[in-house]
C-alpha positions as CSV (number, residue, x, y, z in Angstrom):
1,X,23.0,-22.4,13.9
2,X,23.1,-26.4,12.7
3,X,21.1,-27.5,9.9
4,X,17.7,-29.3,11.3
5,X,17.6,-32.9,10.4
6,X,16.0,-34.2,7.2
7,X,12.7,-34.2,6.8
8,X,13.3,-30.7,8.6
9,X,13.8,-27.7,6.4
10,X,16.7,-27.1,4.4
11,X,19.2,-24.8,5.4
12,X,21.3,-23.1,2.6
13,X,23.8,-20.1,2.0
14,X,24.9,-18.6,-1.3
15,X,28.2,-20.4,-2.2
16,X,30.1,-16.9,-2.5
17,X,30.4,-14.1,-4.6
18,X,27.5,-13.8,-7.9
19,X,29.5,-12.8,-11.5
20,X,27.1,-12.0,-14.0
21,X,28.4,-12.0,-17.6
22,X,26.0,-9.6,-19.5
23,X,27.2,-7.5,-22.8
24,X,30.5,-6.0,-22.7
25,X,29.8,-2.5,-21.9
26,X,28.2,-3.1,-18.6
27,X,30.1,-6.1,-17.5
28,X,31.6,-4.5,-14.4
29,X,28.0,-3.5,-13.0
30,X,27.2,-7.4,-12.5
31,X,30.0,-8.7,-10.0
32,X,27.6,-9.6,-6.5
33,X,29.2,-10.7,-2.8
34,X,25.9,-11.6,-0.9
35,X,25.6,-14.0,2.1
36,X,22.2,-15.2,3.1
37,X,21.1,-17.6,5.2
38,X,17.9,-19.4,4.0
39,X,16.0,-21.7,6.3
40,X,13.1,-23.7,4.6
41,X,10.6,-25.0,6.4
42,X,7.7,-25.0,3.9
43,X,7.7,-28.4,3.0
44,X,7.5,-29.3,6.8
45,X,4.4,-29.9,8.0
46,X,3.3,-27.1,10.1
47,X,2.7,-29.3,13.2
48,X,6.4,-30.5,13.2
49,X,8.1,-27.1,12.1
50,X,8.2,-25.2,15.8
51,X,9.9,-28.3,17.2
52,X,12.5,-28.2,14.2
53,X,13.9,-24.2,14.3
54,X,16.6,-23.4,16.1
55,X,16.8,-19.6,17.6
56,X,18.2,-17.2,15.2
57,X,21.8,-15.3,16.0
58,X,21.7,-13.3,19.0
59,X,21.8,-9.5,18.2
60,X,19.1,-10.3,15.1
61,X,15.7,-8.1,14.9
62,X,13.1,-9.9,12.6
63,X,10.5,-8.7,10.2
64,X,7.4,-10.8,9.8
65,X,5.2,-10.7,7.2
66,X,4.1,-12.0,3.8
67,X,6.0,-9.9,2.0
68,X,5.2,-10.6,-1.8
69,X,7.4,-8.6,-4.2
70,X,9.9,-7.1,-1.4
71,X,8.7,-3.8,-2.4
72,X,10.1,0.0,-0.8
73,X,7.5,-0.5,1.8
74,X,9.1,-4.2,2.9
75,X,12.2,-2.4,2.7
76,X,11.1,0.1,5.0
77,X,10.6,-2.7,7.5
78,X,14.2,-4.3,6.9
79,X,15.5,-0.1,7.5
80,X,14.1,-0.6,10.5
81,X,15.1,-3.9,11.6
82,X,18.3,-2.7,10.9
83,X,18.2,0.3,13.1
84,X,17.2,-1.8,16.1
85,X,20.1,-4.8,15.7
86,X,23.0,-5.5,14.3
87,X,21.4,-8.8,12.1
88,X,18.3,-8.5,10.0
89,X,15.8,-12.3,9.2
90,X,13.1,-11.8,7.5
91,X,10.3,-14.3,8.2
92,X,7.7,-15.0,6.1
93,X,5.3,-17.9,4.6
94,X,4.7,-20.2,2.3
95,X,2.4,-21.0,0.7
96,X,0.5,-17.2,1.0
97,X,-2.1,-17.1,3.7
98,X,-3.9,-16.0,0.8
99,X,-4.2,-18.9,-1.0
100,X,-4.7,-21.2,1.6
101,X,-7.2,-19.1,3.2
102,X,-9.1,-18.7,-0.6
103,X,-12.5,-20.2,-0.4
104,X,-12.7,-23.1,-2.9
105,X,-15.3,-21.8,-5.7
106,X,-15.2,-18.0,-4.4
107,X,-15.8,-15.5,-7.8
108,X,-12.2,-13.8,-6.8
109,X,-9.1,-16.5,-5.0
110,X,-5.5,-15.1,-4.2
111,X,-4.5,-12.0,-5.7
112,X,-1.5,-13.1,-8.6
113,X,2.3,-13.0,-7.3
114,X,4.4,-10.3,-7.9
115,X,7.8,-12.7,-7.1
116,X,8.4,-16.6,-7.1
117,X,9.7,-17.7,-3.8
118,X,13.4,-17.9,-5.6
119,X,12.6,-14.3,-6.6
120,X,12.0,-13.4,-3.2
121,X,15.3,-15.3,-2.2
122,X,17.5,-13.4,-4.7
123,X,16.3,-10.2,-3.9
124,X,16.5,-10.6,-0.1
125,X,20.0,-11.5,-0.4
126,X,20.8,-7.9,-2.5
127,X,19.0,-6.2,0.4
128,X,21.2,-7.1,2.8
129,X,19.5,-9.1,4.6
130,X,21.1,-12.1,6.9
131,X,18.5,-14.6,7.2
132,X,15.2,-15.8,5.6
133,X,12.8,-17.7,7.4
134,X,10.6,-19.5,5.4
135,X,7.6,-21.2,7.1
136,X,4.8,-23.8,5.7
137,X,1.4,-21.9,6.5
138,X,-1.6,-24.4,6.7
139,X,-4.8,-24.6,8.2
140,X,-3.5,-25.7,10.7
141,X,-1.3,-22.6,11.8
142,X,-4.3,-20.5,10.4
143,X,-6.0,-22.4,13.6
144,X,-3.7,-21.0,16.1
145,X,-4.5,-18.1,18.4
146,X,-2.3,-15.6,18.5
147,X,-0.6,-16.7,22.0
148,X,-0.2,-19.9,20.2
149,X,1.4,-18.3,16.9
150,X,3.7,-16.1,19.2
151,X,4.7,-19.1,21.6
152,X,5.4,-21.8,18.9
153,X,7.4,-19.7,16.3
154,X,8.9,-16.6,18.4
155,X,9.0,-17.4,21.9
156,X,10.3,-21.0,21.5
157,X,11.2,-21.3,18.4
158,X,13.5,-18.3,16.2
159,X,13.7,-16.2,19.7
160,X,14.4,-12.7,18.0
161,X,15.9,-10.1,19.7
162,X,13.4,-7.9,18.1
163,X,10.0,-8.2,16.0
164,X,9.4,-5.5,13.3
165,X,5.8,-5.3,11.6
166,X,3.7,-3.1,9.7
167,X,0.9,-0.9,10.8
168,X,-1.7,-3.2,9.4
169,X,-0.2,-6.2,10.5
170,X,-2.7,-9.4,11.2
171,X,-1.7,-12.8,12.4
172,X,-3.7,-15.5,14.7
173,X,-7.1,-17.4,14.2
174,X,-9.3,-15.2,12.0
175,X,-7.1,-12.6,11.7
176,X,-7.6,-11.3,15.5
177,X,-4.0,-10.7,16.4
178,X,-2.6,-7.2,15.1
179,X,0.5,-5.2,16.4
180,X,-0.7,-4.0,19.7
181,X,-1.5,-7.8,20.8
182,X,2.3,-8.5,19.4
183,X,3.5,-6.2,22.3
184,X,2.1,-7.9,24.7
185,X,2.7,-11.3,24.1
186,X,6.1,-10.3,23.8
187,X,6.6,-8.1,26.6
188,X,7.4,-10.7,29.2
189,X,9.8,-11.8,27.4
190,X,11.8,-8.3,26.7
191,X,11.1,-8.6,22.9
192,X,10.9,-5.3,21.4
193,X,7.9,-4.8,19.0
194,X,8.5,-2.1,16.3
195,X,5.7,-0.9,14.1
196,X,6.2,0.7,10.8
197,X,3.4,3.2,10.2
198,X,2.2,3.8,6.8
199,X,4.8,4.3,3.8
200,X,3.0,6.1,0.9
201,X,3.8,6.2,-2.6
202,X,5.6,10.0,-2.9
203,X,4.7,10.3,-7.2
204,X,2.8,9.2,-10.0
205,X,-0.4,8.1,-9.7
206,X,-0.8,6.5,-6.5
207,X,0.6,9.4,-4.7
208,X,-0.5,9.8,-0.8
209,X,-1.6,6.0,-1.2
210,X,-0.3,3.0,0.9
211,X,2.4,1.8,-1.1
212,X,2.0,-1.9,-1.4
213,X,1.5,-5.1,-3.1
214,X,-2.2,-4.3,-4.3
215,X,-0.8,-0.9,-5.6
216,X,1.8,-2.7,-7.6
217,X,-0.3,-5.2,-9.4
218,X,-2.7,-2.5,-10.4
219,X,0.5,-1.1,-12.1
220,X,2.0,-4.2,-13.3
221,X,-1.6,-5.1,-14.8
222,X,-2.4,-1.4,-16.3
223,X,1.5,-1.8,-18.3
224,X,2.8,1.5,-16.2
225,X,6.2,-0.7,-15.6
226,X,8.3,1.9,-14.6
227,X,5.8,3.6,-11.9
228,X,5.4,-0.1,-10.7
229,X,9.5,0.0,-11.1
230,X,9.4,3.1,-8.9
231,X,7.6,1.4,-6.1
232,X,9.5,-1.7,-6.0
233,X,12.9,0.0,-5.9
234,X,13.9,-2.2,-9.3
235,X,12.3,-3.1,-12.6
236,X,9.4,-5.3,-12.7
237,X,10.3,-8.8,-13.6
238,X,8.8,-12.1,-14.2
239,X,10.6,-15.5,-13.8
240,X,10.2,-18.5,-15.9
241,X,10.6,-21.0,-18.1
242,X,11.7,-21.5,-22.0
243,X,9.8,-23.5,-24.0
244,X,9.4,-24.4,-27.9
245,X,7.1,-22.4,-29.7
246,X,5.9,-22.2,-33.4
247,X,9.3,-20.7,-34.3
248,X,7.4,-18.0,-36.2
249,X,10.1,-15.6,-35.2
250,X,12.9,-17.6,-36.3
251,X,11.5,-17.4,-39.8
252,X,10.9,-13.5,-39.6
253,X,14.2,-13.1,-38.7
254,X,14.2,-12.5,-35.0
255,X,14.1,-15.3,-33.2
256,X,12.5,-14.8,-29.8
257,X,12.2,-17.5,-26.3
258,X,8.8,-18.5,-25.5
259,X,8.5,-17.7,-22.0
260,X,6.4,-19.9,-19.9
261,X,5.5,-18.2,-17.0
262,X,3.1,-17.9,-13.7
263,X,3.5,-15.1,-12.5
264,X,1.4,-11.7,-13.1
265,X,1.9,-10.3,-16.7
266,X,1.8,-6.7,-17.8
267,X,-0.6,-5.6,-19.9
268,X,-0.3,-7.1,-23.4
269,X,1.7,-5.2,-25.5
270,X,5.8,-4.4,-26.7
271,X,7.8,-4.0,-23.9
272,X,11.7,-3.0,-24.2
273,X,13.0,-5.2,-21.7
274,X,16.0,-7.6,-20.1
275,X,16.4,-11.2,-20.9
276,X,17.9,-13.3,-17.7
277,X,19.4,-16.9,-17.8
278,X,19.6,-17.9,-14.5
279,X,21.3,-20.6,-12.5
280,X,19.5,-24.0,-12.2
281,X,18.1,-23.2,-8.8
282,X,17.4,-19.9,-10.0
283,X,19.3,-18.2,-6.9
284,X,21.6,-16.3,-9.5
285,X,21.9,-15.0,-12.9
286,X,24.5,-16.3,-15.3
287,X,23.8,-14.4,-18.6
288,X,21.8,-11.4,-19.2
289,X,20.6,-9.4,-23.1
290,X,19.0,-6.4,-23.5
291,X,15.7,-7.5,-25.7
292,X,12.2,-7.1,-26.6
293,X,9.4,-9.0,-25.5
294,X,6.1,-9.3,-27.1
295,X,3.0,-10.1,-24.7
296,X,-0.2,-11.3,-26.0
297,X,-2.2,-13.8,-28.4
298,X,-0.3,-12.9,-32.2
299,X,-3.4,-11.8,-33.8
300,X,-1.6,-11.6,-36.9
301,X,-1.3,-15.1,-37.3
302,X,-3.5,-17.0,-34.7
303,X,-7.7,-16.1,-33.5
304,X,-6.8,-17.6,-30.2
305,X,-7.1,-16.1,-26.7
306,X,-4.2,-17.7,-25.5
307,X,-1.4,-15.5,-23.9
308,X,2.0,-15.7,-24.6
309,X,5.5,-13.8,-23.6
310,X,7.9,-14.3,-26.7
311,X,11.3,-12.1,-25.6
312,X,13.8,-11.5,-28.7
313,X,17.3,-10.6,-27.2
314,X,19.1,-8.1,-29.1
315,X,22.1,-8.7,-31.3
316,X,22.8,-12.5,-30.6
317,X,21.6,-15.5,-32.1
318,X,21.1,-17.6,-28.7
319,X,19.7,-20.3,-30.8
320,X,18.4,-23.4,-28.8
321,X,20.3,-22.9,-25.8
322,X,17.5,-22.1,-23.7
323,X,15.1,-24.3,-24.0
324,X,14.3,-25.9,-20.5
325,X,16.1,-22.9,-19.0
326,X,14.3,-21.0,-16.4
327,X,15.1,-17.2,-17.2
328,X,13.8,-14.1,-15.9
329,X,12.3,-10.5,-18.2
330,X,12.5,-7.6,-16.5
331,X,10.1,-5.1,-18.0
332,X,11.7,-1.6,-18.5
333,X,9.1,0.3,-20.7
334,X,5.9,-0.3,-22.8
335,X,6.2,0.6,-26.3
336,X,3.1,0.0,-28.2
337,X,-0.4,-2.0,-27.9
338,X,-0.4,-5.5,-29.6
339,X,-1.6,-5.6,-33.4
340,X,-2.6,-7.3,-35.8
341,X,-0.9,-6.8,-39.3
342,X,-2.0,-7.2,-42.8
343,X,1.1,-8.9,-43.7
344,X,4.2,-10.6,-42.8
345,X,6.8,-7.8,-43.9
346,X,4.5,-5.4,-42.2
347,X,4.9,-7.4,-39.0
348,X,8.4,-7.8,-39.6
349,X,9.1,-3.4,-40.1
350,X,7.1,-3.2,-36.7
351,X,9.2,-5.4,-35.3
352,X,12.3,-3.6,-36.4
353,X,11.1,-0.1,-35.2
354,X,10.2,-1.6,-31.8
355,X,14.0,-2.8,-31.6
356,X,15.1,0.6,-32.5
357,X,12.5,2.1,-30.4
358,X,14.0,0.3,-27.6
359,X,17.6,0.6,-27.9
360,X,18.1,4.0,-26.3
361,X,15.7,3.2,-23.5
362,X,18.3,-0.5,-22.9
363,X,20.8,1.7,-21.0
364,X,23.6,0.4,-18.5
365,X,21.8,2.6,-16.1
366,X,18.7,1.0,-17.0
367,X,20.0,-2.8,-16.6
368,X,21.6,-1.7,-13.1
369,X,17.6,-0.7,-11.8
370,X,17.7,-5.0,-12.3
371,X,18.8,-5.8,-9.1
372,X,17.6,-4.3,-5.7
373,X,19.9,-1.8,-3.9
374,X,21.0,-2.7,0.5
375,X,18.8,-1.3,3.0
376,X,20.4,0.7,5.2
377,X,19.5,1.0,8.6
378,X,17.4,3.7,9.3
379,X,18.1,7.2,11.0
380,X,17.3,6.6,14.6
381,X,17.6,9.1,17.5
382,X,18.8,5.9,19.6
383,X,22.6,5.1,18.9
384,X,22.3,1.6,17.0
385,X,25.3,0.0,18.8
386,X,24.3,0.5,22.0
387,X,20.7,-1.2,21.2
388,X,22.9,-4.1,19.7
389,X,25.2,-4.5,22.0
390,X,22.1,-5.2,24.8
391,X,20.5,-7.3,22.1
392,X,23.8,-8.9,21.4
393,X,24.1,-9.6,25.5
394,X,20.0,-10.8,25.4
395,X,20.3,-15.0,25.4
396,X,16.8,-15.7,25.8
């Protein structure tokens, strides 16, 4: 497919195979070959962006969707993408419908993100999949009937060879469109519609409940990591940026990178934990420590409400190398509530038992849970080749 013209969205692969250099003992687990195509179209105006994309690869099945956090219950959609076709896209929005929908002064707006778009990007590409669609949402799409929604971006414009949705699926004006209506629109034009019924959390404490984006954040915000962990099919991790602090830990002897960050934070607390250094467009790592991270306000030396994430990697003095850098902490475990101390050496014995504390749980095994595992297509009574080899012949 060619690029779209400037101001059209911006079409980009991977540049090749991913190395990331962590600590020796795990080096081996790091080394990446991903391909993705990314189409960006969220910096086009809405109104231009049908006219600008280009039908996707023949033989390519499409999951639409929101899809914040790429959780096993996204997966489940890419499974079955893959099942149907021989190329999976994923197609989603940005920014949410969620946030442009949010009614300015309501009491509650759009729920927090679980994944920056370049999150979302990096972990697509480890899933396997071939092609992410990213398109602006506006009011004005939030406008369109469904008829028009279908017409504009799938009938004229990315011309799948199959659509994959979820159960609860909703798209047009007001919400009015939902997976039965998909069918139809896309009937006449021999587009298969595939609906993935509800995938429920199998453990823990959200057992028997849809496992989803809302379930994940109750996690994430509760500190239950590694449940959250289980539902996303990889540790919990925010991405960021390193900025300069009050050096406090530097002068305790365990200096730690002052994480600026928007995306939703655990529940305050110690956390043993992974310290990323990504790549300037964040699309890869480059380094990674195990560490500790401290969330919260440091009662011990401040009375102010203000949060912060202060991540000490273990073992290496990284000095002020970071500063600027945009990094990434995956969260593998809570280990204690926040405190406040009586005194510095108290504060600094803590901190040393937390390390400890943290060690055995900083496991090769552990730092591998990091990265998101390929979807595989899923069992299907219907031999896959033959389905691709019609969708592979389909032209529309």
């Amino acid at each position: 497919m060619p690029k779209s013209p400037e101001p059209a969205g911006r079409e980009r692969g991977n540049g090749g195979a991913v190395g990331l250099r962590c600590w020796a003992p795990i080096a081996s687990l790091w080394i990446r070959h991903l391909d993705m195509r990314v189409l960006d179209f969220s910096t086009v105006p809405a109104a231009h962006a049908p006219g600008e994309l280009s039908p996707l690869p023949a033989g390519t099945a499409v999951c639409l969707g929101t899809f914040d956090g790429m959780h096993r219950g996204h997966q489940g959609l890419i499974a079955r993408a893959r099942s149907l076709a021989p190329k999976v896209a994923v197609v989603t929005f940005e920014p949410r419908p969620s946030e442009v929908l949010a009614r300015p002064g309501a009491s509650q707006g759009a729920a927090p993100r679980l994944q920056t778009p370049a999150q979302r990007e990096h972990v697509c590409r480890e899933l396997g999949v071939d092609t992410l669609v990213i398109l602006r949402f506006d009011v004005g799409v939030s406008q369109l009937s469904p008829a028009e929604f279908v017409d504009q971006f799938l009938l004229q414009g990315l011309r799948p060879a199959a659509v994959v949705v979820g159960y609860d699926f909703r798209f047009g004006a007001k919400r009015v469109g939902g997976p039965a209506q998909l069918r139809v629109l896309l009937a006449p034009a021999g587009i298969e519609v595939s609906v993935v019924e509800k995938i429920a959390a199998a453990a823990g404490p959200l057992a028997g409940e849809k496992l989803g984006s809302t379930a994940i954040r109750e996690l994430v915000a509760a500190g239950e990591v590694a449940q959250a962990a289980n539902l996303l099919g990889r540790l919990y991790a925010v991405g960021g940026t390193v900025e300069h602090g009050a050096a406090r830990g530097r002068t305790l002897g365990y200096p730690t990178a002052n994480v600026a960050s928007r995306s939703l934070h655990p529940k305050g607390g110690v956390y043993a934990c992974f310290l990323s250094l990504l790549a300037a467009d964040e699309s890869r790592e480059q380094e990674c420590w195990p560490a500790v991270a401290n969330l919260g306000t440091n009662p011990t030396f401040t009375d102010t409400d203000a949060t912060t994430l202060e991540v000490h990697a273990l073992d290496v003095d990284l000095g002020d190398t970071l500063y600027g850098r945009a990094v990434e902490v995956a969260f593998v475990a809570r280990l204690r509530d926040e405190q406040r101390f009586d005194s510095v050496d108290a504060l600094r014995e803590a901190i040393t038992a937390d390390i400890e504390r943290a060690r055995p749980l900083l496991t090769p095994a552990a730092a591998e849970l990091r990265h998101a595992r390929r979807v595989e297509a899923e069992p299907t009574s219907e031999p896959v080749e033959r389905i691709g080899n019609e969708l592979i012949g389909n032209e529309r």
